[in-house]
C-alpha positions in Angstrom: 23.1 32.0 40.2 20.1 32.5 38.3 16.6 32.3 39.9 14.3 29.7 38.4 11.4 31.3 36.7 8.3 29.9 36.4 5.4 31.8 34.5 1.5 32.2 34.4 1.3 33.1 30.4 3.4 30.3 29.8 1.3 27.9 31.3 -1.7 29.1 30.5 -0.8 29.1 26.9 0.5 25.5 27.1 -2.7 24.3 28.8 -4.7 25.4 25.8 -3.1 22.7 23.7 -2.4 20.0 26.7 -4.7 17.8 24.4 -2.7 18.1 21.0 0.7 18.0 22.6 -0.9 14.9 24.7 2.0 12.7 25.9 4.5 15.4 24.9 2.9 18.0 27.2 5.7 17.3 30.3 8.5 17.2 27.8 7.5 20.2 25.5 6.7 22.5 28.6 10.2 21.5 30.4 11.7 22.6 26.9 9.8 25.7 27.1 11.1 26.7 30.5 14.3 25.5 29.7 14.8 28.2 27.1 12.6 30.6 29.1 15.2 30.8 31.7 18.4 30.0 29.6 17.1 33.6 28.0 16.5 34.8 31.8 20.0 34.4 32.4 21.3 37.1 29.8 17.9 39.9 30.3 16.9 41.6 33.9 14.1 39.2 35.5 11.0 42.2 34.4 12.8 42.8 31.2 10.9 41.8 27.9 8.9 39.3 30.0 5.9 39.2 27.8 6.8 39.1 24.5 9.9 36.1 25.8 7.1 34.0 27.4 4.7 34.1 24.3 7.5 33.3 22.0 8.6 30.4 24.1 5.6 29.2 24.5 4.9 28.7 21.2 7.4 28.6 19.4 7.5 24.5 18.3 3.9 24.3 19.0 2.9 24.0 15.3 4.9 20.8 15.3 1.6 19.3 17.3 -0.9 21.6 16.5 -0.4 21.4 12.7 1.5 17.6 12.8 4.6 19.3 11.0 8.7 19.2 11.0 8.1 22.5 9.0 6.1 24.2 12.0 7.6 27.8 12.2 5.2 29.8 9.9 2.7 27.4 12.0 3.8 28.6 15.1 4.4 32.2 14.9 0.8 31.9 13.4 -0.7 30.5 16.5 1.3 33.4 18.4 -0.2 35.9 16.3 -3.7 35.1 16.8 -3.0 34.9 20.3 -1.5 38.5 20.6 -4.5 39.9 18.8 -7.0 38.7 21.3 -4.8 39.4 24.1 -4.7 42.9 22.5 -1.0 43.1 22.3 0.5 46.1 20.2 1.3 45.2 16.7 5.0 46.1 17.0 5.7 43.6 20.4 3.3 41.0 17.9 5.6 41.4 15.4 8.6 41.1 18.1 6.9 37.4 19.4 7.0 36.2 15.4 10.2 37.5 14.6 11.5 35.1 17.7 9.7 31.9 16.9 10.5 32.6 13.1 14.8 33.1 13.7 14.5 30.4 16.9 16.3 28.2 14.1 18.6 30.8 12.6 22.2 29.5 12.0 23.6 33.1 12.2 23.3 35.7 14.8 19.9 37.7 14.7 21.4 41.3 14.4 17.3 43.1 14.1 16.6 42.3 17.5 18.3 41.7 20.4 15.7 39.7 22.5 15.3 37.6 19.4 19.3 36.6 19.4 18.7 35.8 23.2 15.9 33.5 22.9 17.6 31.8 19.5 20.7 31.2 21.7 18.6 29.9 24.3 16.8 27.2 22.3 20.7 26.5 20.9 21.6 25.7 24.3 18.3 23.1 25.1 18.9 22.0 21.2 22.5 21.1 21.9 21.7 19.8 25.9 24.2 22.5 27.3 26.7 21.4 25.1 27.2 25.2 23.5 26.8 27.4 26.6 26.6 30.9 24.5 28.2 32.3 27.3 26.2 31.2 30.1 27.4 29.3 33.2 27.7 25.9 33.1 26.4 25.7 36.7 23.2 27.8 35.6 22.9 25.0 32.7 22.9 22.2 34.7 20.3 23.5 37.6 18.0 24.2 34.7 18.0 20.9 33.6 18.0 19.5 36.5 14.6 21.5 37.3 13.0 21.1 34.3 14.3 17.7 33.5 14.5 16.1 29.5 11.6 13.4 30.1 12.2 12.4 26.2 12.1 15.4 24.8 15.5 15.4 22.8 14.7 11.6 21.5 11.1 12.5 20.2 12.4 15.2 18.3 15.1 12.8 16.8 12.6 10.8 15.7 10.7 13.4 14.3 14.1 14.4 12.2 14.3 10.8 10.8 10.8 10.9 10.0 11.3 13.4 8.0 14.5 12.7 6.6 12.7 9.4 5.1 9.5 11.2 3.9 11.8 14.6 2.6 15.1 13.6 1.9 16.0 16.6 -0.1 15.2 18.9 2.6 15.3 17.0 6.2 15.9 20.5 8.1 13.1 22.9 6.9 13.2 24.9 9.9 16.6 25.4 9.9 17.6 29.2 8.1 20.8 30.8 7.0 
């Protein structure tokens, strides 16, 4: 069993932009610990900490902060800025962007191994448990039980249709081969 992991970056990052993400501030931050500890379950509980807990927090942030479907480069912006006034070295800023940047990857991220983690981790919030990437269904499920949906999944397919109206040609810009 894994142990459920709550973190001070995390929320401190989220409460910087509890007035953007306004109604979606419950919802988003259950996402965000929802991946933070579906990566937990694969990487030692002091492991990587840092860097994982940036990236998840804001990795779909631009989608608020910059009213966008296409919110990666958005994001991993937001990240970036953060890391430099949090003094952070370049390579672990690099690191955070690389993991907000492949979150949506379709393939396995073979540069980084914490990246693959985390992008398997949103794959298993993205897809509501449904592909497990190897971790146990019985982990899943407490997860979501503690940090529980609250709309999440429906505002996003919203969002999607949204954007499928306004840019048919390309309704999945944050998705990458």
């Amino acid at each position: 069993m894994v142990p459920i992991i709550t973190n001070d970056t995390i929320d401190s990052i989220l409460n910087t932009y509890r007035s953007e993400l306004g109604e979606n501030y419950a919802p988003y931050r259950n996402h965000v610990y929802r991946v933070y500890n579906f990566a937990l379950t694969q990487l030692g509980p002091y492991e990587e900490l840092e860097k994982l807990s940036i990236a998840t927090a804001f990795h779909d942030i631009g989608i608020w902060t910059h009213k966008t479907f296409n919110y990666l480069e958005p994001s991993a912006e937001l990240a970036r800025k953060y890391c430099r006034k949090q003094n952070i070295s370049y390579s672990d800023t690099n690191e955070v962007e690389m993991m907000i940047n492949n979150h949506h990857k379709l393939s396995t991220v073979e540069s980084s191994t914490l990246a693959e983690i985390f992008r398997e981790a949103d794959l298993i919030d993205l897809t509501l448990g449904l592909v497990p990437k190897g971790r146990k269904k019985e982990d899943i499920r407490l997860i979501r039980n503690l940090f529980p949906n609250k709309g999440f999944h429906l505002f996003l397919i919203k969002l999607f249709i949204k954007n499928l109206i306004t840019h048919p040609a390309h309704p999945f810009p944050i998705f990458k081969s």
